[in-house]
C-alpha positions, 0 to 999 in steps of 0.5 A: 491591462497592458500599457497598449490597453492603457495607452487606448483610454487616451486615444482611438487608434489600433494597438498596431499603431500604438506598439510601433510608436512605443518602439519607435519612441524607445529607439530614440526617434523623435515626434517630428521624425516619426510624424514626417518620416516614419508614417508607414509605420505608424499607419500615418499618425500625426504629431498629435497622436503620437505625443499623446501616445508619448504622454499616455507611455509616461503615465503608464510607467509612473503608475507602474512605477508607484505600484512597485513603491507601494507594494515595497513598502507595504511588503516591508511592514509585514502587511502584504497580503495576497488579496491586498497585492492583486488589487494594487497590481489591478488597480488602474488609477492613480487616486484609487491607487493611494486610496488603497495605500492610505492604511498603510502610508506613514503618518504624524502620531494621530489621535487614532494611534494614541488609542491604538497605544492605549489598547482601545482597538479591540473595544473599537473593533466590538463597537463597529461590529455593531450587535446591539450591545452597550458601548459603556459595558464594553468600555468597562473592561478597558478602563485604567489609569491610563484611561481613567473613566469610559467616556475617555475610553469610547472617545478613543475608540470612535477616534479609531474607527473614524481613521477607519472610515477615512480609509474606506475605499468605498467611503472616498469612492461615494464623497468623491463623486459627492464633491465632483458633482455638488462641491460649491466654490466660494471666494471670501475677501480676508478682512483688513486686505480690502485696500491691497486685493483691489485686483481680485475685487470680482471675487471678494464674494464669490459661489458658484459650483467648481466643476462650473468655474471656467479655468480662467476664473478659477486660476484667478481666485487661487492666485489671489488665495495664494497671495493671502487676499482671499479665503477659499473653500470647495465643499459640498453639503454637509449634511449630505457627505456624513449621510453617505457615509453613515448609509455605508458604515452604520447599521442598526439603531443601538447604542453602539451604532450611535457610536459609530454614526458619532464617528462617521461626523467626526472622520467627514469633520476632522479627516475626509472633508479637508482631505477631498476639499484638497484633492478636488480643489488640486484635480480642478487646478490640474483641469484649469492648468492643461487648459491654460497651457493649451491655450498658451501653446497654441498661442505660441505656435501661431507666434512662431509661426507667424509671417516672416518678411525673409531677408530683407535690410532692415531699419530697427527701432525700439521707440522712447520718449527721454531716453529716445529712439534706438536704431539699428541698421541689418543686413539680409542675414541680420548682422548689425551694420548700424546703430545710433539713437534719434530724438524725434519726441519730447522733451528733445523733439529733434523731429527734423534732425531725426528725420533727415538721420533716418532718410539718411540711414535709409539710403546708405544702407538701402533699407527694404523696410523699418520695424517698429517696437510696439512699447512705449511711444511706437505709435508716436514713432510709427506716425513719425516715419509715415510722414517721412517720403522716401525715395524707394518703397519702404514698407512700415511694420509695427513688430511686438516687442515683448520679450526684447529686453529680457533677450537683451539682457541674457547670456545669448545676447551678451555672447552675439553682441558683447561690445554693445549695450542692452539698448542696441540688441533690443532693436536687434530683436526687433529687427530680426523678429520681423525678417524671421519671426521663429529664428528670433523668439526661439531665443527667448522664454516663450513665458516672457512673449506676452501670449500666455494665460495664468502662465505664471500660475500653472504648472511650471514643469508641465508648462515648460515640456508643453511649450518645448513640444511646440518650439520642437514642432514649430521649427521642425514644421519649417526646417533649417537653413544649416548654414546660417542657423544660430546654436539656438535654433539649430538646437531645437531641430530634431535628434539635435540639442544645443550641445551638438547644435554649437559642434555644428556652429564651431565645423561651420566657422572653421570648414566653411558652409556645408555644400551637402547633408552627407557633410553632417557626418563629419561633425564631432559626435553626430553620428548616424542616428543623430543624423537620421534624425536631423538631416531631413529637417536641415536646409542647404541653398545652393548646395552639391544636391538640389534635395538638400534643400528640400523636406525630403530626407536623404534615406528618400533620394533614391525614391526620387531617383526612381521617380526621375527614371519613371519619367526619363528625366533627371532630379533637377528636372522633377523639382517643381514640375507640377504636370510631371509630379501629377502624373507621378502621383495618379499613375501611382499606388502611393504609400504615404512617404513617396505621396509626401515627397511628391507633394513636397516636389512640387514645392521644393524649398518653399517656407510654409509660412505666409509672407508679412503683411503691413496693418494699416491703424486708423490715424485718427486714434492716437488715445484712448481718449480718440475712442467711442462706443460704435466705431469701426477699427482695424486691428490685429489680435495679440492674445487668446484666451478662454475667455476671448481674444485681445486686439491692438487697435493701435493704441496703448490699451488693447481690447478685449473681444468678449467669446459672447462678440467673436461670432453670431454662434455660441463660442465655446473655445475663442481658439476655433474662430480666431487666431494669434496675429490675424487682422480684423474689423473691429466695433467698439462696444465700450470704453471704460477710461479710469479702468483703462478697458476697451470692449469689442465685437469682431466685425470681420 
């Protein structure tokens, strides 16, 4: 099998498709470059395909990676043969792969191995042959005074052929199948934790079949095994495992297959069923991780995607109550002009003074619009500024705040604002949350942003490279104003890295602002291929070339020079001219990059993003203690989850929409019918006060 064969079981397209990714991968390309600008190539694959390619690409290479290990060290034991080396070379699976290993892994001194030392292989060998003789004739031969009497020398024997028959391929390959199909997961409280393991109270006895546990379920038990609460088991019949293997390994009814049979319970008991309880439990663990990330990615990428207000002046708040509501003053750009803090609740309750401070605020500094942090007293503060009349429009968002504290107290936060405590770039980060939601929580660990499912639980690793890929995608989907961009962002655009991202940053504060792309190159140690790479995903406003400002990348300008002589017409002239492009486009035999220059022609410079809109909360819910079972709420979905979608309806709590309540069909994936930061209609189902849950049904 090649990597292009192997690469095929992941995904269905041509291995012509596959071998131009593969090189395009090693020449360094990124998947936002070569999904955007490299499709002819690739016959047009998105960025989906091509990072499934990337990840196929990287198992192949570990698995032939392993393969050498293996072969090495088994070779340097002596122990290679060539029959042995064509079914590793052939062999296609990892599991598989370290089956054939196992005979031949370095191990602690096992029972097995002392046998071995006691000269019993050869009686184990007579035994497993399995002719009908008797294993206490056989076994006289090897009595001595290491192993003085028979029943010790054919206890040491079974002990050998039980590592044998735990090194069976085939053996592994049946109870293998046997723990996929039939292993039954059980949960049990840990006597004496009944008081600390109050949380994993649904699991205190629990069964049900692993392969049917939900990720979310499952996750939930192994954290509360982990954290020493729960005793968990993953194993199938019994009695069925040892009569697989006795059907593989014994042969015949003498005593001698007694023996063996004798063996067989012991290698499932002491051997095979710890060892596949291990792997199943860790291959379900694998499954319950790849789900929880993708839910935590795709929950991510709706959050940094999510609508930005755009360069408005901003009013931030991050509410409290003792210690106050800190406010902050921005710009267009964000800079901070202003910060003080009001006491508009109690036990101050300053409310007049606190007002008249914010009107005044308002109109210094002509505020477009206030953010609102979402913690503690927001929704006592949002009520506040509503009741304020101001002389313009101001519009009121409520902005989620998760994540701003621990912004405000990184290294980041302290280098942008080091004369100024945690309290005041906090509010910042509100602030600019709303004007552009992806420049800000790029900032932040996407794991502390409050999207995530179990993301403390998974794989930390495989976690990190996931949400990567999705802040990677996120802010090359957008593009990048050059020359107002922070390191941060600019570190995440393509062919980039924070390294070069700061170079651009130090060329931009000691040259001015960039006016064309071509200036790039002028930057220390960005050279041509970083440039290929970057350039059509940076923006310029204003600049030498109106198509710096656009998605289409400089080695394209002269396609549009082209499409601009088609026409008579100059560049300037193209941009935006939907009749002209239209006709660009049907007079055409397109290849795929002139269609997506024409397409981004017709909207040049445009953010994909929709622009923010305001929610309006009902305002007579103020509590919990407000709710009741049938009534009708406006809110706003901060959460996805396998199991169903939360929703802030404007209180502390949020609620759940159960998948059973998010449609009149079966839902299987909650992702498919709703998405991060939508507004919807709500029904309160139930209100469960002590344990502080509220149960939903989406109406809308």
């Amino acid at each position: 099998m090649t990597n292009i064969e192997f690469i095929r079981l992941s995904i269905a397209v041509s291995p012509k498709q596959i071998s131009a990714t593969i090189d395009l991968l090693t020449e360094g390309a990124t998947v936002p470059f070569i999904s955007r600008y490299r499709k002819e190539r690739t016959g047009g694959l998105d960025e989906v395909e091509i990072t499934t390619i990337r990840d196929a690409l990287k198992k192949w290479n570990e698995l032939v990676d392993r393969k050498q290990s293996i072969l090495s060290a088994i070779d340097e034991q002596g122990l290679l043969s060539d029959d042995l080396k064509v079914k590793i070379e052939n062999c296609y699976s990892t599991t598989e792969l370290e089956d054939l290993y196992l005979p031949y892994k370095p191990k602690r001194r096992t029972k097995g191995q002392v046998a071995r030392e006691l000269g019993l292989e050869p009686l184990a060998k007579m035994i497993m042959s399995q002719r009908g003789g008797d294993p206490d004739v056989m076994a006289e031969r090897f009595v001595n005074h290491d192993v003085p009497d028979v029943e010790d020398t054919i206890a040491g024997a079974k002990d050998i052929i039980a590592e044998w028959i735990n090194e069976n391929t085939f053996v592994r390959s049946r109870l293998r199948q046997l723990y996929e199909r039939k292993a039954v997961l059980t949960a049990a409280l840990i006597k004496g934790k009944e008081e600390e393991a109050q949380l994993y109270k649904d699991y205190f006895k629990h069964e049900e079949k692993l392969q049917r546990c939900p990720s979310h379920r499952f996750l939930a038990i192994m954290r509360g095994a982990k954290e020493g609460f729960l005793r968990v088991k993953a194993q199938p019949d019994k009695e069925e495992a040892v009569e697989i293997i006795e059907r593989a390994v014994v042969r015949g009814n003498g005593k001698d297959a007694d023996c063996v049979a004798d063996a067989a319970k012991d290698a499932y008991t002491r051997l095979l069923s710890s060892s596949l309880e291990n792997e199943a439990l860790a291959e379900m663990k694998q499954k319950a991780d790849e789900e929880a990330i993708g839910v935590f990615a795709k929950n991510l990428k709706q959050l940094l995607l999510a609508s930005p207000l755009g360069s408005k002046r901003i009013l931030a708040i991050d509410p409290g109550f003792r210690t106050g509501c800190k406010v902050v003053c921005l710009d267009e750009n964000g800079s901070l002009l202003h910060n003080e803090t009001i006491y508009p609740h109690p036990p101050q309750k300053e409310t007049g003074k606190a007002a008249s401070k914010i009107s005044q605020l308002v109109e210094t500094y002509k505020i477009e619009a206030i953010a609102i942090g979402d913690g503690t007293a927001g929704r006592e503060t949002e009520y506040f500024i509503k009741q304020i009349r101001f002389r313009n429009d101001v519009q009121v968002f409520v902005v989620r705040e998760d994540g701003a504290s621990i912004y405000s107290a990184s290294s980041i936060a302290r280098k942008e604002f080091p004369s100024f405590d945690v309290t005041v770039r906090g509010s910042v980060s509100i602030g600019r949350r709303l004007m552009d939601p992806l420049s800000e929580l790029v900032k932040i660990d996407p794991k502390s942003l409050g999207v995530g499912q179990y993301q403390h639980d998974v794989d930390q690793k495989k976690l990190k490279e996931a949400l990567d890929d999705v802040v990677i995608s996120a802010v090359n989907s957008v593009g990048v104003d050059l020359n107002t961009a922070s390191p941060y962002l600019l570190s995440y655009v393509s062919g980039l890295g924070i390294s070069l991202a700061e170079n651009i940053v130090k060329y931009r504060s000691e040259n001015g602002a960039f006016v064309n792309r071509k200036e790039l190159k002028k930057v220390p140690r960005l050279g041509e291929k970083a440039f290929e790479q970057c350039a059509g995903f940076l923006r310029i406003r204003k600049g030498d070339n109106p198509l710096d400002n656009t998605a289409v990348h400089p080695e394209s300008y002269g396609i549009v020079a082209s499409f601009a002589a088609m026409k008579g017409s100059s560049v300037e002239e193209l941009l935006g001219n939907e009749k002209v492009l239209k006709e660009l486009e049907n007079t055409q035999n397109l290849t795929f990059t002139e269609h997506d220059i024409l397409n981004e022609l017709k909207k040049p410079g445009r953010d994909p993003r929709k622009t923010a809109k305001v929610l309006e909360f009902d305002k007579s819910v103020r509590t919990i203690d407000d709710l009741f079972v049938g009534q009708k709420l406006p809110g706003l979905v901060t959460n996805v989850t396998n199991f169903g979608a939360f929703v802030n309806i404007g209180i502390k709590e949020n609620g759940l929409i159960h998948k059973s309540q998010l449609a009149d069909v079966y839902v299987e994936n909650p992702a498919d019918f709703i998405a991060l930061h939508e507004h919807v209609e709500v029904e309160v189902l139930e209100v469960d006060k002590n344990r502080k849950r509220i149960g939903l049904k989406r109406l809308s």
